[in-house]
Biopython code that builds the backbone (N, CA, C, O; Angstrom):
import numpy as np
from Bio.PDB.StructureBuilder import StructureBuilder

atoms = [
    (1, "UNK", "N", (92.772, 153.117, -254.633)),
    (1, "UNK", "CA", (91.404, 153.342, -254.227)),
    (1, "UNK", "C", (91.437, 154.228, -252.971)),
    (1, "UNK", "O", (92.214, 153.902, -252.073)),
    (2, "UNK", "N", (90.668, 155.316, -252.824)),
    (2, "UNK", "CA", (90.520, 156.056, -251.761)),
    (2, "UNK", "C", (89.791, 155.434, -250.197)),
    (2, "UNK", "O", (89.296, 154.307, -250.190)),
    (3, "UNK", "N", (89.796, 156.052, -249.290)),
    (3, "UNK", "CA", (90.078, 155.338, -248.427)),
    (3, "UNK", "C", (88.160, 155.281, -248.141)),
    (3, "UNK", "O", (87.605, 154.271, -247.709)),
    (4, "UNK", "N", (87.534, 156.375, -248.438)),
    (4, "UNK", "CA", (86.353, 156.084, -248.169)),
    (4, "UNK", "C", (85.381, 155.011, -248.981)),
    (4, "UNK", "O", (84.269, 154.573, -248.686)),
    (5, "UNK", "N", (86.225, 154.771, -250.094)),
    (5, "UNK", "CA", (85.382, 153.725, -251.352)),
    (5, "UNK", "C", (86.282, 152.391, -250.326)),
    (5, "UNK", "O", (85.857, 151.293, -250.685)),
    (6, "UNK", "N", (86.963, 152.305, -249.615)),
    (6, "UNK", "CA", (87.345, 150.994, -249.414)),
    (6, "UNK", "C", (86.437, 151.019, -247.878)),
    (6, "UNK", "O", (85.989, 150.047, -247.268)),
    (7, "UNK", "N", (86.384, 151.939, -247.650)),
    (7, "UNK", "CA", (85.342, 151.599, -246.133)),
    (7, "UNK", "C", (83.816, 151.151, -246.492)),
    (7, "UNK", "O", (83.193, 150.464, -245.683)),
    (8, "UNK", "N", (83.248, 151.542, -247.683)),
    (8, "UNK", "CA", (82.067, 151.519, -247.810)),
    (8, "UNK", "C", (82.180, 150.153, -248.955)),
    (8, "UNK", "O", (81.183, 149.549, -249.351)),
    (9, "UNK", "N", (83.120, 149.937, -249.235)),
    (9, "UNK", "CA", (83.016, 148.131, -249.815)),
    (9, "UNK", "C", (83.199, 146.901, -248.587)),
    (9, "UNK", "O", (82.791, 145.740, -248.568)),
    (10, "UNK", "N", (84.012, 147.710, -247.567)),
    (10, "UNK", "CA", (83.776, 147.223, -246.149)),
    (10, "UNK", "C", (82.333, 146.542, -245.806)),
    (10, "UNK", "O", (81.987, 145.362, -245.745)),
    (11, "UNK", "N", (81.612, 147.808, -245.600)),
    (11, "UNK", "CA", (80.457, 147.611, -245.210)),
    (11, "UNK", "C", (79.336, 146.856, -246.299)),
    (11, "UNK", "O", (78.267, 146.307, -246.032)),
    (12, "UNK", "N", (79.881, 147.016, -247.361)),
    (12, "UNK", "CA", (78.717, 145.910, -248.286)),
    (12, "UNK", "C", (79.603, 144.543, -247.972)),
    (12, "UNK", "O", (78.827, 143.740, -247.454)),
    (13, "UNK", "N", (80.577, 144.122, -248.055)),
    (13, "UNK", "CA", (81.048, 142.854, -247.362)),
    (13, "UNK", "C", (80.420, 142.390, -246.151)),
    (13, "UNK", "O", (79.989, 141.239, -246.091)),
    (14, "UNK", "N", (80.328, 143.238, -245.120)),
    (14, "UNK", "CA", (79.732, 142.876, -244.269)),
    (14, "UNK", "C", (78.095, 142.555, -244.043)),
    (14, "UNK", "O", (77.469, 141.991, -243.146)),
    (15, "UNK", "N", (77.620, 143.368, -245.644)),
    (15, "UNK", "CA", (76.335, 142.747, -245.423)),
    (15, "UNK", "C", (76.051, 141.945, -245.603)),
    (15, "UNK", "O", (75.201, 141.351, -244.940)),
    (16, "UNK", "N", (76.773, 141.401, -246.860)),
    (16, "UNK", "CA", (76.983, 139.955, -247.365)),
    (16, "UNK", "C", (77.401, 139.249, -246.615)),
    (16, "UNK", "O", (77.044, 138.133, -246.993)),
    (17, "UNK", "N", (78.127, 139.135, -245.481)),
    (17, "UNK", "CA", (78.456, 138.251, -244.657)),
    (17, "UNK", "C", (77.508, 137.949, -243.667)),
    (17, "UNK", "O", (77.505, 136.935, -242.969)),
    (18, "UNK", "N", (76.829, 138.730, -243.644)),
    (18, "UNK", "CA", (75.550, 138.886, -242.334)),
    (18, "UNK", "C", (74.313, 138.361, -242.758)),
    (18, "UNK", "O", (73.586, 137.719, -242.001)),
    (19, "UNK", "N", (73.877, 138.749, -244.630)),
    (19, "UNK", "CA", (73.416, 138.174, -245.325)),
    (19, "UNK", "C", (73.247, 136.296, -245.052)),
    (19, "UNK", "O", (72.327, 135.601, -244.621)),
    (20, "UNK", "N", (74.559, 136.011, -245.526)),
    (20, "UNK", "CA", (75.084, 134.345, -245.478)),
    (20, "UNK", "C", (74.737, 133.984, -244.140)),
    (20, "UNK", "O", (73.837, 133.145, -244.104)),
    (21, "UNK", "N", (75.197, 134.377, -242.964)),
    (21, "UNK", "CA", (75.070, 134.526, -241.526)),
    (21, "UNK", "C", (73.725, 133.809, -241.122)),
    (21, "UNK", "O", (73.579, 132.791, -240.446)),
    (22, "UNK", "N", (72.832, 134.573, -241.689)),
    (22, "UNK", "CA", (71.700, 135.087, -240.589)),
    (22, "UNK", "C", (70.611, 134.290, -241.686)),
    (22, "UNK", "O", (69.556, 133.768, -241.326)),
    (23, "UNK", "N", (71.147, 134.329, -243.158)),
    (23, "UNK", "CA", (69.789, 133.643, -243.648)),
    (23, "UNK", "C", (70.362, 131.999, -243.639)),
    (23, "UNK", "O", (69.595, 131.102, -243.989)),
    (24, "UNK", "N", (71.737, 131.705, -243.218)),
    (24, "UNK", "CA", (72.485, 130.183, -243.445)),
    (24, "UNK", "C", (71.532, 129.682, -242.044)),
    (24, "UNK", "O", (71.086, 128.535, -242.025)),
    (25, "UNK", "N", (71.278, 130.608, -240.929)),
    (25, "UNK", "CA", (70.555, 130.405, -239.303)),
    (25, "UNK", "C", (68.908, 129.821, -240.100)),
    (25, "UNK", "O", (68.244, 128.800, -240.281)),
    (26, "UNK", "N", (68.903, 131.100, -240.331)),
    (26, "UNK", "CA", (66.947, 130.840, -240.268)),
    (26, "UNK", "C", (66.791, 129.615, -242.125)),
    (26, "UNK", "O", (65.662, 129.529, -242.609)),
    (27, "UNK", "N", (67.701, 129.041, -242.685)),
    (27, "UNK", "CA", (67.875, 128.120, -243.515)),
    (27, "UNK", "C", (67.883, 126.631, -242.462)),
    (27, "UNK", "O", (67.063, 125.717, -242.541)),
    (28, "UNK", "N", (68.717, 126.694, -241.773)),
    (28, "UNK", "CA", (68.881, 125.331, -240.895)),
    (28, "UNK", "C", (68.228, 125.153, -239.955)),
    (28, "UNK", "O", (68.027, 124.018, -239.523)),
    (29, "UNK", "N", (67.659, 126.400, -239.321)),
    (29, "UNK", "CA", (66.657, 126.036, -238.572)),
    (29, "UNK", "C", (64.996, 125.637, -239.028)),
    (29, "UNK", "O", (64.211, 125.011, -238.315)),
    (30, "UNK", "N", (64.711, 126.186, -240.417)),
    (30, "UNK", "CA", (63.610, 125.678, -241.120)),
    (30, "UNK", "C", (64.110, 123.847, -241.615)),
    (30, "UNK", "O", (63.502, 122.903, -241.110)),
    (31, "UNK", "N", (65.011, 123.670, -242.412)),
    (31, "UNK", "CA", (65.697, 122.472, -242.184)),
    (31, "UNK", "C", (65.506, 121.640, -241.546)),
    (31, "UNK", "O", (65.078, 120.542, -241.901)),
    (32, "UNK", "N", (65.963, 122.212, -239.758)),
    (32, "UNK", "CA", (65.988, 120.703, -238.481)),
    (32, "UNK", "C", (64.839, 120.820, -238.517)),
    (32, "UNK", "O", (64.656, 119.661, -238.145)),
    (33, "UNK", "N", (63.503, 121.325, -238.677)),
    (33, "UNK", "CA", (62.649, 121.526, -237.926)),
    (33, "UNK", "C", (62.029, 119.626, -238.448)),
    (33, "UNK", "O", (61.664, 118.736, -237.680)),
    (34, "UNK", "N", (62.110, 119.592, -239.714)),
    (34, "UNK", "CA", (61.342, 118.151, -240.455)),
    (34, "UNK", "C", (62.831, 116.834, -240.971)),
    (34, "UNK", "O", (62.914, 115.997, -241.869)),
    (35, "UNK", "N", (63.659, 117.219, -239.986)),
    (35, "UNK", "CA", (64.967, 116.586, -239.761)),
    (35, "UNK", "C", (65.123, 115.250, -238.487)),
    (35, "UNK", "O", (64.608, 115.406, -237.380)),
    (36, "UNK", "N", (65.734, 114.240, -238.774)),
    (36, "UNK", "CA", (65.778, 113.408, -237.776)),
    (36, "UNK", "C", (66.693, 113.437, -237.277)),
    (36, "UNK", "O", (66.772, 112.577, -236.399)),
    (37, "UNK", "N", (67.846, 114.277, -237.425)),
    (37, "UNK", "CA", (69.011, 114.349, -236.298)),
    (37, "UNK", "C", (69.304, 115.659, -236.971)),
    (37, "UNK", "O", (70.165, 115.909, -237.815)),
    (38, "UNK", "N", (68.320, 116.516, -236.366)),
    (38, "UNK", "CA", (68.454, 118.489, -236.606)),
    (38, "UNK", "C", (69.751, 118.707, -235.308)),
    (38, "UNK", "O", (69.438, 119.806, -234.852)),
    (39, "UNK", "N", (71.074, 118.206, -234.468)),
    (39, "UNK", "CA", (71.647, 118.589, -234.033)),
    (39, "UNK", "C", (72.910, 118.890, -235.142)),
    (39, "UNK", "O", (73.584, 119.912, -235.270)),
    (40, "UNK", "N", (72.972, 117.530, -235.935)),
    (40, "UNK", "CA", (73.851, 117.562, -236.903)),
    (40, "UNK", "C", (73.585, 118.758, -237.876)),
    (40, "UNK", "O", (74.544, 119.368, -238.348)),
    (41, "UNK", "N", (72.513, 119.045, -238.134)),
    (41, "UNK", "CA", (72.414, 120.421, -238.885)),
    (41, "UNK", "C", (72.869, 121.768, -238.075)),
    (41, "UNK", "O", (73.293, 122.853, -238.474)),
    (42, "UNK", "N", (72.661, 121.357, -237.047)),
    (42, "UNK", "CA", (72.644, 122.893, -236.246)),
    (42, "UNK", "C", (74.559, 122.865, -236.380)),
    (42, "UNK", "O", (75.303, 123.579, -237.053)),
    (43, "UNK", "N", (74.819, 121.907, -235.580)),
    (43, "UNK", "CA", (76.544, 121.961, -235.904)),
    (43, "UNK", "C", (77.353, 122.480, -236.777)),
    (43, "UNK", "O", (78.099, 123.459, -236.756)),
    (44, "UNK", "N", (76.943, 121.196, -238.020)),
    (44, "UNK", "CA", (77.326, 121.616, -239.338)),
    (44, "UNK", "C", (77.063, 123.312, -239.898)),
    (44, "UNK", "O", (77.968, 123.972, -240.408)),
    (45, "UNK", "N", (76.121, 123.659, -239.755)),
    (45, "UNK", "CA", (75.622, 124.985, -239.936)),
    (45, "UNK", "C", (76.502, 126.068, -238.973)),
    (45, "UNK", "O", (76.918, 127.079, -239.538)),
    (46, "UNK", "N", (76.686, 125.951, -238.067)),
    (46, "UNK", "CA", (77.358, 126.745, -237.229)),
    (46, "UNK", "C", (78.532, 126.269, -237.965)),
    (46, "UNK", "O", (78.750, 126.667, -239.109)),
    (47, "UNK", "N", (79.123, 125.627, -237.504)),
    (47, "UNK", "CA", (80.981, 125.691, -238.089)),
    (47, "UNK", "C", (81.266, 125.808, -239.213)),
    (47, "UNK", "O", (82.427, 125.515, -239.499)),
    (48, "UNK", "N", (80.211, 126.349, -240.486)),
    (48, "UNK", "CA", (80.452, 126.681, -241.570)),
    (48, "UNK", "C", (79.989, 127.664, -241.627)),
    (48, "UNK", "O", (80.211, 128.060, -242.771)),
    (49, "UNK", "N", (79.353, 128.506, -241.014)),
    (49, "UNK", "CA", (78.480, 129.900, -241.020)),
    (49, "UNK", "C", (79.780, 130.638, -240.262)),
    (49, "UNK", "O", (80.371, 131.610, -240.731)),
    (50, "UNK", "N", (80.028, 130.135, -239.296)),
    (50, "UNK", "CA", (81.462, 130.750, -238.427)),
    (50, "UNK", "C", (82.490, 130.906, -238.855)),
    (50, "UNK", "O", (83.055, 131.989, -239.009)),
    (51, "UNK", "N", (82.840, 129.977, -239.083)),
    (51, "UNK", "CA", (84.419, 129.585, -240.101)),
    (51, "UNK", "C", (84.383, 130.681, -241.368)),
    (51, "UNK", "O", (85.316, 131.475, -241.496)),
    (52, "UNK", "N", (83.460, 130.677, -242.125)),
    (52, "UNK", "CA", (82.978, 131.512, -243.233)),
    (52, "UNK", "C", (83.111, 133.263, -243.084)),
    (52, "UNK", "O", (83.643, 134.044, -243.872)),
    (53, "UNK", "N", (82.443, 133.540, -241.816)),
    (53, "UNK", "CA", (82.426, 135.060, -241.564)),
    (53, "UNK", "C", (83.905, 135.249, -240.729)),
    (53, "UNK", "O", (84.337, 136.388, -240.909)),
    (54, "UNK", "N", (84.693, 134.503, -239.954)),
    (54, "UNK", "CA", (85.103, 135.040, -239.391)),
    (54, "UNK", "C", (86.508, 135.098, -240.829)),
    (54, "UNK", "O", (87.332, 136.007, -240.729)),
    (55, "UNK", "N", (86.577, 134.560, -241.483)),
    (55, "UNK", "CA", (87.872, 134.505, -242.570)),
    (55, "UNK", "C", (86.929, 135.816, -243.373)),
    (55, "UNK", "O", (87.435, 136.927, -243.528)),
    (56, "UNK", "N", (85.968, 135.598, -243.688)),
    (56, "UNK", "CA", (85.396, 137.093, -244.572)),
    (56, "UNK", "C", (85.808, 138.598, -243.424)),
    (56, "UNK", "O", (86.137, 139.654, -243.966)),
    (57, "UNK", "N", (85.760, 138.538, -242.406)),
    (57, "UNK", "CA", (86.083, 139.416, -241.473)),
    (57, "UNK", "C", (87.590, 139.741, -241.452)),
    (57, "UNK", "O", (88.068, 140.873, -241.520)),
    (58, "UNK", "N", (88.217, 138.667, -241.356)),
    (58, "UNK", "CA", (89.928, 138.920, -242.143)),
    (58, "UNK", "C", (90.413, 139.175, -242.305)),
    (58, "UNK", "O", (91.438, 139.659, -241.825)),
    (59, "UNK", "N", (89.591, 138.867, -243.903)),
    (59, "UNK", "CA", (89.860, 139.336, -245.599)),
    (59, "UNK", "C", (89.649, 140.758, -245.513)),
    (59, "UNK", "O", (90.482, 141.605, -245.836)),
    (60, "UNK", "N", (88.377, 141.002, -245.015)),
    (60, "UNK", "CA", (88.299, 142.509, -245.242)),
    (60, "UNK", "C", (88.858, 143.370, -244.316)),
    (60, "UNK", "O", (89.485, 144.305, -244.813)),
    (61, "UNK", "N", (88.807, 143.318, -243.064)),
    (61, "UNK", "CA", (89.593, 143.762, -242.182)),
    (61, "UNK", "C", (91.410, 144.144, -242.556)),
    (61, "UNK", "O", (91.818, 145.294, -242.716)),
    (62, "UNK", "N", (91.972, 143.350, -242.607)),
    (62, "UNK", "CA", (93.428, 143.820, -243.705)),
    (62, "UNK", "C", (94.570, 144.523, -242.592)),
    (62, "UNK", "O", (95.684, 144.884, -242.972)),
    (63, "UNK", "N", (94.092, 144.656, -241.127)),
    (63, "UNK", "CA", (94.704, 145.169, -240.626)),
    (63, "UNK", "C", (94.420, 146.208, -239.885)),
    (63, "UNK", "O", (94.911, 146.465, -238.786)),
    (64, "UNK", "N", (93.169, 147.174, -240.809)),
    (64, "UNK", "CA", (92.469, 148.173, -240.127)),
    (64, "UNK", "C", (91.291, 148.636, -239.455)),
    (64, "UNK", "O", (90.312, 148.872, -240.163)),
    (65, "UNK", "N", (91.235, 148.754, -238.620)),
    (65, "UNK", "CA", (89.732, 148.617, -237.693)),
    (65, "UNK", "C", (88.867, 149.509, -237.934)),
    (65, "UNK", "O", (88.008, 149.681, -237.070)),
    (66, "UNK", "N", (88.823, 150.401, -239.257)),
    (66, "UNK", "CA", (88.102, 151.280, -239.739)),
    (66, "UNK", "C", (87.534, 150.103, -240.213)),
    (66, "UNK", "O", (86.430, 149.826, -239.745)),
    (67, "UNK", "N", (88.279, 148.938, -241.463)),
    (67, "UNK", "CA", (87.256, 148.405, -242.485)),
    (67, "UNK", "C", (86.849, 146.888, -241.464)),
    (67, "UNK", "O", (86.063, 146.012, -241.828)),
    (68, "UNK", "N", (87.345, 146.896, -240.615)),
    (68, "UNK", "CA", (86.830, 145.800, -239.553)),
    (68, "UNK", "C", (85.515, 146.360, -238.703)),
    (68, "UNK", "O", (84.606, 145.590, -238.392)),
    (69, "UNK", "N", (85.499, 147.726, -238.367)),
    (69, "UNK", "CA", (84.407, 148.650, -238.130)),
    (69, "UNK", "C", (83.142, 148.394, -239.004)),
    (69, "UNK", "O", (82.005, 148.019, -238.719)),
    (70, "UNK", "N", (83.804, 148.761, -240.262)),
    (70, "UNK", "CA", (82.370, 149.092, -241.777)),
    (70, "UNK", "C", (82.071, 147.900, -241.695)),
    (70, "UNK", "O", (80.853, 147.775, -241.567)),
    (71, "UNK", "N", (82.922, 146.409, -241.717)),
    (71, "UNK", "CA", (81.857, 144.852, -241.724)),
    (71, "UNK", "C", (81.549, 145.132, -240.452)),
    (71, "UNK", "O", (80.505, 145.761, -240.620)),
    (72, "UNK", "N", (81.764, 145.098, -239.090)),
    (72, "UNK", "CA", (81.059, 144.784, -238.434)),
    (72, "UNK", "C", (79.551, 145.503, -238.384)),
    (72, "UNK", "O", (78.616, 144.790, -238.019)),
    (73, "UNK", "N", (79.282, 146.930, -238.750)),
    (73, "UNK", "CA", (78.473, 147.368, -239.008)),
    (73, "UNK", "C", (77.299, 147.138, -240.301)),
    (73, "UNK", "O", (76.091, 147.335, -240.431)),
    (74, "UNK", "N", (78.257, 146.682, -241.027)),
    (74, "UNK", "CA", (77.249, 145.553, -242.374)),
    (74, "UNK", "C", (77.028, 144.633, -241.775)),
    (74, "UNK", "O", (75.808, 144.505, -241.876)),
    (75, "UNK", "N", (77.550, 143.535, -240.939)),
    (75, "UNK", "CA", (77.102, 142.616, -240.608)),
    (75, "UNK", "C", (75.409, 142.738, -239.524)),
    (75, "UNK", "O", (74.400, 142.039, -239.433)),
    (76, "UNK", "N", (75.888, 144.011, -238.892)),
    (76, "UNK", "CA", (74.823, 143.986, -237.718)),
    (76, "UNK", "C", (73.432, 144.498, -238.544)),
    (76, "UNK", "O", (72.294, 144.346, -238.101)),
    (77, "UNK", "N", (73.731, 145.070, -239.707)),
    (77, "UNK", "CA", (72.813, 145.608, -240.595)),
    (77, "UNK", "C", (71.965, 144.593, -241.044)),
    (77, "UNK", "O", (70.745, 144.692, -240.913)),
    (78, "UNK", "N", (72.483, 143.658, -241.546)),
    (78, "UNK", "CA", (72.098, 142.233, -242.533)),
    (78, "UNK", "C", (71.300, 141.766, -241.389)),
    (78, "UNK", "O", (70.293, 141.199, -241.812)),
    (79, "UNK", "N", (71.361, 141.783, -240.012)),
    (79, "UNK", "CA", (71.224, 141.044, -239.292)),
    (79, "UNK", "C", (69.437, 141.772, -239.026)),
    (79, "UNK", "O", (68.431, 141.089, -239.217)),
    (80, "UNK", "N", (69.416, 142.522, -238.791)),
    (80, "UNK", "CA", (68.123, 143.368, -238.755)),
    (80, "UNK", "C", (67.381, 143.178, -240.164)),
    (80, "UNK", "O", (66.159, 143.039, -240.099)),
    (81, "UNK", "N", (68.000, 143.156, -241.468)),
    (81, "UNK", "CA", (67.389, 143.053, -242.248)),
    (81, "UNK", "C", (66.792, 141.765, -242.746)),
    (81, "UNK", "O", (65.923, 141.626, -243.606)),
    (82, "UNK", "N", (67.594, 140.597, -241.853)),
    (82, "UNK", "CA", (66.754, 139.380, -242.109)),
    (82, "UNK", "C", (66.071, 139.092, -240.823)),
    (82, "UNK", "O", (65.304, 138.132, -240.743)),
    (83, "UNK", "N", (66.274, 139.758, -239.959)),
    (83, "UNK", "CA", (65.520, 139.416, -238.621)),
    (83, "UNK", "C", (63.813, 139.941, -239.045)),
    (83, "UNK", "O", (62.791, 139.449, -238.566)),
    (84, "UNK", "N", (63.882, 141.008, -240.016)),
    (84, "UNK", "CA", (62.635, 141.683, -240.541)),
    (84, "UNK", "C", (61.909, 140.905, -241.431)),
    (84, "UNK", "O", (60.701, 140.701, -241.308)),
    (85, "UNK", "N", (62.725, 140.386, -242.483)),
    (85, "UNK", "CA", (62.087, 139.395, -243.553)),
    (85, "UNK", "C", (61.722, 138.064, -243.358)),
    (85, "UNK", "O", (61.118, 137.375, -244.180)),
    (86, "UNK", "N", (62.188, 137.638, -241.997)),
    (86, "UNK", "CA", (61.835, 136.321, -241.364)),
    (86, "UNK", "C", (60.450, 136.615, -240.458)),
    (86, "UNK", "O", (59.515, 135.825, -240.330)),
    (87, "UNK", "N", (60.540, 137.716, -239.968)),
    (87, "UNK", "CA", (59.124, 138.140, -239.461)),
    (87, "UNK", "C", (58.043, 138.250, -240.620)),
    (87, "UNK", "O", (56.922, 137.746, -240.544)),
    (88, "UNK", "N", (58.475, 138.901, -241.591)),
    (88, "UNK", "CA", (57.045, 139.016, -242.118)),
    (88, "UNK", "C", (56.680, 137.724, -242.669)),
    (88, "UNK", "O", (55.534, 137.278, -242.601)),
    (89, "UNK", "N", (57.896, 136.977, -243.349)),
    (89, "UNK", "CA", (57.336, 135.517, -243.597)),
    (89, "UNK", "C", (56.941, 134.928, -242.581)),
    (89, "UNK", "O", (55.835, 134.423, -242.773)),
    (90, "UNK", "N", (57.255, 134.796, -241.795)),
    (90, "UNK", "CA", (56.181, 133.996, -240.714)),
    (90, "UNK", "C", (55.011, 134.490, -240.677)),
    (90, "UNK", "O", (54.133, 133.657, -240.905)),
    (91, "UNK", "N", (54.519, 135.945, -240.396)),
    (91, "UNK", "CA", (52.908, 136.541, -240.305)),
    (91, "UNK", "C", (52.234, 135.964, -241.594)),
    (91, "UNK", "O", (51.087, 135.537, -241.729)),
    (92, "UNK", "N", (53.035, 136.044, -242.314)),
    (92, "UNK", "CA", (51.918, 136.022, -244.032)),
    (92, "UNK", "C", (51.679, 133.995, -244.359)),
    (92, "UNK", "O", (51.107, 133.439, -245.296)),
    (93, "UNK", "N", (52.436, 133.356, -243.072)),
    (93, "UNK", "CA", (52.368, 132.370, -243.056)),
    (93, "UNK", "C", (51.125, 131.688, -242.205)),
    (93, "UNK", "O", (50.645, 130.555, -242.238)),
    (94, "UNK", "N", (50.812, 132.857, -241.435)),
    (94, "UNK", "CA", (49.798, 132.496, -240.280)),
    (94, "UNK", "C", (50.473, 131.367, -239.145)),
    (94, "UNK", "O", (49.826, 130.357, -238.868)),
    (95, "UNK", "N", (52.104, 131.678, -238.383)),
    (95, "UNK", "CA", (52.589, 131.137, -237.568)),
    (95, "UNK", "C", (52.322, 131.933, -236.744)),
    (95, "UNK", "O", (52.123, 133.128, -236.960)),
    (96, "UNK", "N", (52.288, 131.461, -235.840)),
    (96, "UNK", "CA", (52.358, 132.633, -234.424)),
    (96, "UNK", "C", (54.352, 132.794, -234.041)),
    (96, "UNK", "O", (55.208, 131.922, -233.888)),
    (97, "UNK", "N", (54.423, 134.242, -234.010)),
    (97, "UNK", "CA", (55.668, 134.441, -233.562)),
    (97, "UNK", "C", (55.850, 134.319, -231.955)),
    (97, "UNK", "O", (55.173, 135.019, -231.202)),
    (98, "UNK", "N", (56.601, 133.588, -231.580)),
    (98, "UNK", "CA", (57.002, 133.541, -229.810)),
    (98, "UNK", "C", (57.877, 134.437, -229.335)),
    (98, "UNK", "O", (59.052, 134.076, -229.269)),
    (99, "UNK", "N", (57.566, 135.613, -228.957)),
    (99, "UNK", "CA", (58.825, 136.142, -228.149)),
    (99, "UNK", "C", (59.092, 135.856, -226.978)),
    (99, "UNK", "O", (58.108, 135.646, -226.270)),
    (100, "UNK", "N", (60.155, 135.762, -226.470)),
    (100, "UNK", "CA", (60.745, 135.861, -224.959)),
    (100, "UNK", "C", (60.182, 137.043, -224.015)),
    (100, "UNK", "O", (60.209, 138.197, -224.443)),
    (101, "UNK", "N", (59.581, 136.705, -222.503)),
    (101, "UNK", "CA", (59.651, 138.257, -221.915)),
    (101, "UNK", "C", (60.391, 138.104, -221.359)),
    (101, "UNK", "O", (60.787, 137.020, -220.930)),
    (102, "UNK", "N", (61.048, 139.698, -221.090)),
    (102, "UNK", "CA", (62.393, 139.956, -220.071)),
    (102, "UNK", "C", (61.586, 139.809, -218.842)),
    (102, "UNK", "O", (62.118, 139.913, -217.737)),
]
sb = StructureBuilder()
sb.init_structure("model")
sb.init_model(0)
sb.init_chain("A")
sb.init_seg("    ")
for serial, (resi, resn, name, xyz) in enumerate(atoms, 1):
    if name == "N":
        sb.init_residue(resn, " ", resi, " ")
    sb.init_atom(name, np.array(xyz, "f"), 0.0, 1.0, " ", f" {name:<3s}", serial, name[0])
structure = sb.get_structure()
């Protein structure tokens, strides 16, 4: 396989990992919310969301920081792309979104 088809399967790994990531977050945090011990979720969720990407990071990585590059850049991708789809579900939900000010 040429080297640019293995960078750009890189980066769909990494979306998928960012994918799992970021929607496994906004999954457990809808979860604790109607949960009676939402710490145990948050835990559990983290050390399997972690454990998960950082062995998918790895796997694909192989040694070279080109395809450790392309996931990290799928990952940060996925990450915007559910940071977007969690926004609009909330508006079309009629929640109010809270941001932080700097």
């Amino acid at each position: 396989m040429n080297e640019t088809m293995t960078v750009v399967l890189a980066l769909l790994a990494g979306v998928l990992l960012g994918l799992f990531f970021f929607g496994g977050l906004w999954w457990t945090i809808r979860r604790s919310l109607c949960s009676e011990q939402p710490a145990l979720w948050f835990l559990g969720s983290l050390l399997l969301r972690t454990t998960a990407v950082l062995a998918g990071f790895y796997l694909v990585a192989q040694g070279d920081w080109r395809h450790l590059l392309a996931c990290l850049s799928g990952f940060l991708l996925a990450r915007a792309v559910v940071t977007r789809l969690t926004r609009v579900a909330l508006e079309k939900s009629g929640r109010r979104i809270h941001r932080a000010v700097p």
